[in-house]
Phi, psi and omega in degrees: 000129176277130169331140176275324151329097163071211188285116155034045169048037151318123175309151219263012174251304227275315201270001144314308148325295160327304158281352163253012179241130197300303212288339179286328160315295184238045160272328192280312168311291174314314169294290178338309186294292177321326156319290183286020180113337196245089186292345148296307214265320210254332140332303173277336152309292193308306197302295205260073146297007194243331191283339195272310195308336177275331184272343172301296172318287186283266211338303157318287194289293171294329163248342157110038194180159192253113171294281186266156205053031185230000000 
């Protein structure tokens, strides 16, 4: 079973990489939320992506793992 943790349980330099280039952000984003559940946050991903890919980024960066709506 994959970690829930970060990107499909990626080391935090690889899903960094990852959260600054927008479109892998937010295809990578959009699953991670539907994985975990949140069937509001992976919707809303898909609309506002460019607005989730900036909250994404710093979340990434500050806490290591994508927080909100996830």
């Amino acid at each position: 079973m994959a970690s829930t943790k970060r990107y499909f349980g990626l080391s935090w330099v690889v899903c960094l990489i990852l959260a600054i280039i927008p479109i892998t952000s937010w295809i990578l984003g959009t699953v991670t939320r539907f994985q975990r559940g949140n069937i509001l946050g992976g919707v809303l991903n898909i609309f506002f992506g460019f607005i989730f890919w900036v909250i994404d980024l710093v979340t990434m960066i500050v806490k290591k793992d994508i927080t909100v709506l996830a």
